[in-house]
N, C-alpha and C positions, 0 to 999 in steps of 0.2 A: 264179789270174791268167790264165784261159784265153782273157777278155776284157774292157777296159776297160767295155764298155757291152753290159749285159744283153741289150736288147731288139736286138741283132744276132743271128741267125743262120747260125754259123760252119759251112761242112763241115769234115768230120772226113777227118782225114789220119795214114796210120799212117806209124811210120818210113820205112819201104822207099820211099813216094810220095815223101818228101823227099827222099832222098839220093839219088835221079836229077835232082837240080836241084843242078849240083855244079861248075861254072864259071863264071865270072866274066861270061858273058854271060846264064847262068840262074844265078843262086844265091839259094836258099832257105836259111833258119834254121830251126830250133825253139828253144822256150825257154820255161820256164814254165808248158808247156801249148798255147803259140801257135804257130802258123806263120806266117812271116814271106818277102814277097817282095823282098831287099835289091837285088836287076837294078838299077832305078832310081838306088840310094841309091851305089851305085859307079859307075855314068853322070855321076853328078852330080860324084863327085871321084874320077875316072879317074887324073890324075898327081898326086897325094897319096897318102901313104907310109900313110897310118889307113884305108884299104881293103885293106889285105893281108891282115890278120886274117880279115876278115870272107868272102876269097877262100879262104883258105889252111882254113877252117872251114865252106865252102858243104855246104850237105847232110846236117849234123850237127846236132846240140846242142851249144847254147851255155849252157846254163840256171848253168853254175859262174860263167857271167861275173853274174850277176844275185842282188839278197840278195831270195828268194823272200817276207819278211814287205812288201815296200815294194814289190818290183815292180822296184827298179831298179839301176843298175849295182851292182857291191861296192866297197866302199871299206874303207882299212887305211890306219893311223900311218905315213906315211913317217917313217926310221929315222933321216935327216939333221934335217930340219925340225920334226920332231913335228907334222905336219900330217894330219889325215884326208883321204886323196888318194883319185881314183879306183884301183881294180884289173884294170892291165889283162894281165893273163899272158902273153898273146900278142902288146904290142905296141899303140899308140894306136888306139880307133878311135872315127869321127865322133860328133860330138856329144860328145865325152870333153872336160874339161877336161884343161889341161897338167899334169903332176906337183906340176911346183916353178917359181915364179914368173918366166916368161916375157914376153919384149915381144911375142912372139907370141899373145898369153892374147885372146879376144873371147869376148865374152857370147854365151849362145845362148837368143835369142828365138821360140822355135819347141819345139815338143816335141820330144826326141828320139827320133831312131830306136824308138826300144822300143818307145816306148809313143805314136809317129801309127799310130792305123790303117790311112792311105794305103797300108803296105806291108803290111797283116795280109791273109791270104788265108786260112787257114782255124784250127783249132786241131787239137791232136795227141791222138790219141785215147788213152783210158783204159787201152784193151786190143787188143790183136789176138786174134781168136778162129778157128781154122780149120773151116770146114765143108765135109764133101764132096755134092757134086751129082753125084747119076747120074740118068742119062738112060734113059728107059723108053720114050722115043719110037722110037729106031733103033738098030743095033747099031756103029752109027761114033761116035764122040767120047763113047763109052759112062759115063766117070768123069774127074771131075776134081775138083782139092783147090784152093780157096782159101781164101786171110787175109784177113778183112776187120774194118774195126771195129767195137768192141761196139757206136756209137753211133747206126751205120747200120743202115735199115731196109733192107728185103729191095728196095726199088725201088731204094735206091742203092747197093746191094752190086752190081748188075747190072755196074755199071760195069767189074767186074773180071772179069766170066766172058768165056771164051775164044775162046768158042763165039760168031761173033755170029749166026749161025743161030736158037741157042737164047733167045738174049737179043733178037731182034726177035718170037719166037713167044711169048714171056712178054711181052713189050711190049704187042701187036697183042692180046689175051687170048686165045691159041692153045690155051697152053699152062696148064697149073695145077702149083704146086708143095704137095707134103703133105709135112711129118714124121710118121713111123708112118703113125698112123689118124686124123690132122687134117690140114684145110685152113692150106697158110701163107699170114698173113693179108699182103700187100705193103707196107701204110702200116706195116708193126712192127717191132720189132727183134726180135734173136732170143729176148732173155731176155722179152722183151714175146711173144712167139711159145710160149712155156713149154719152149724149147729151151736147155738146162742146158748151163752150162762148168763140168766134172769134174773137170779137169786139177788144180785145187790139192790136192782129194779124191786124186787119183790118186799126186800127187807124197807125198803122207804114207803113203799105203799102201805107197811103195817100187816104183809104177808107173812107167813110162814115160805121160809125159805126150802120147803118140798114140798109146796105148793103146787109147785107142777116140776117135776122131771122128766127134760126129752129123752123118746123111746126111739131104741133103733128092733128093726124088723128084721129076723131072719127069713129069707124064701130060699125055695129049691132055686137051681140054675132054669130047669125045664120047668116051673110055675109059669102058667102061661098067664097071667095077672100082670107078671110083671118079667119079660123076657128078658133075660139077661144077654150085653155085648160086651165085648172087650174094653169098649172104652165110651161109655155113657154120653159123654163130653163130644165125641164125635159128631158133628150135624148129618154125616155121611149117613149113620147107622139112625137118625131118625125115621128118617124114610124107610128103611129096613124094618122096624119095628110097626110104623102104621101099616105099612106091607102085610107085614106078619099078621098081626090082629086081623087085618081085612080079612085076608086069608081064611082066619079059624073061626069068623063070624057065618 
C-alpha cells in the first residue's frame, strides 16, 4: 500500500525524517508504507475536535488506525447497534463517518484523507541501513556514521552527510567514493553497489548488530591509489589503468 498509483515516484523516508514534522503547524503521518503531509488537512478544520488525533499522532505511525488488505480505515461491530462502524481509538478523525446515527452525519464526496495523494509526500522505507564514510581527503571530519535508506541511491543518501564540504566535492565530481577495491557507482543503491546488510546474519550468531558496519571511502579523483574513470565497469579502461600505474611506477 506504499502507493495508490504505480507510475509515481515516491522518495523514500525513514522514521527519524518523519518524527521531526511533529506539530500541528508541520505534521506528517506514516502509514502503510506511505508518508503523508496532513499541515493542510488540519488548516482546513482548525476549530474541529477530528484534528486532535491527527495533532496528538504527528510524526508517528498510524498504520493500527488502517486494515492493511483494503488500504482503509478499521472498522468493528458497535456493541449497542450491531453496526460495522468506523475504528477510531484516539477519537474522530476527518473524513470518518459518525459512530451511531447522527443529524450531524454528511456524505463524503471526495477521497479521503488516506488515500488523496494531494497530501502523500513520499513513502517510508523498507529499511534503514547504517553506513560509515571516512574521509581519505584531510584529517578533519575524518569518520562519520549515517542511516540511510535501503532504497536510496548513493546520490540521494548525500542528502544526509554532514559534511557539506564533502557532499559539494562529490557533487562537482571532485571527489570518488569505493567500497574495498571498487568504484561506488552513484546512480545505485547499496545492495545494487554489492554492499551487504549482515546485521540479521549477525543477530543469529548472537552478535551485536554494529558489529561491523561497512565503510565507504572517500578519495580525490587525481589519488593516484586509486585512479578514477568514467565508468569503472568498462573492461576497456582496465587496461588504462594498469597503463597508468605502470607508468607512475
Amino acid at each position: 500500500m506504499a502507493s495508490d498509483n504505480p507510475d509515481v515516484i515516491w522518495p523514500c523516508y525513514a522514521p527519524f525524517e518523519v518524527v521531526v514534522h511533529n506539530t500541528a503547524d508541520d505534521c506528517w503521518l506514516s502509514f502503510l508504507g506511505k508518508v503523508v503531509d496532513v499541515t493542510p488537512l488540519i488548516e482546513e478544520h482548525r476549530q474541529e475536535r477530528c484534528v486532535l488525533p491527527l495533532i496528538a499522532m504527528a510524526g508517528k505511525d498510524v498504520s493500527h488506525w488502517f486494515d492493511e488488505r483494503t488500504g482503509d480505515i478499521q472498522h468493528y461491530i458497535h456493541p449497542e447497534t450491531g453496526v460495522k462502524v468506523p475504528y477510531c481509538p484516539h477519537g474522530p478523525v476527518p473524513d470518518v463517518s459518525v459512530e451511531v446515527p447522527a443529524t450531524d452525519w454528511r456524505p463524503v464526496n471526495k477521497p479521503p484523507w488516506w488515500k488523496d495523494e494531494k497530501y502523500q509526500v513520499g513513502v517510508l522505507t523498507k529499511r534503514v541501513r547504517p553506513i560509515r564514510i571516512i574521509n581519505m581527503l584531510c584529517p578533519f571530519f575524518r569518520e562519520v556514521q549515517l542511516n540511510v535508506c535501503c532504497e536510496d541511491t548513493f546520490s540521494e543518501s548525500r542528502r544526509d552527510t554532514p559534511s557539506s564540504t564533502v557532499t559539494q566535492a562529490v557533487t562537482h565530481g571532485d571527489v570518488n567514493m569505493r567500497y574495498t577495491d571498487r568504484a561506488v557507482i552513484m546512480s545505485k543503491t547499496l545492495d545494487e553497489n554489492g554492499i551487504p546488510d549482515e546485521r540479521d546474519l549477525f543477530t543469529d550468531l548472537g552478535l551485536p548488530q554494529t558489529y561491523y558496519i561497512p565503510s565507504i571511502f572517500l578519495y580525490y579523483n587525481d589519488d593516484l591509489k586509486y585512479f578514477n574513470f568514467v565508468d569503472d565497469e568498462d573492461e576497456s579502461h582496465m587496461y588504462d589503468d594498469c597503463y597508468v600505474r605502470k607508468r607512475i611506477k
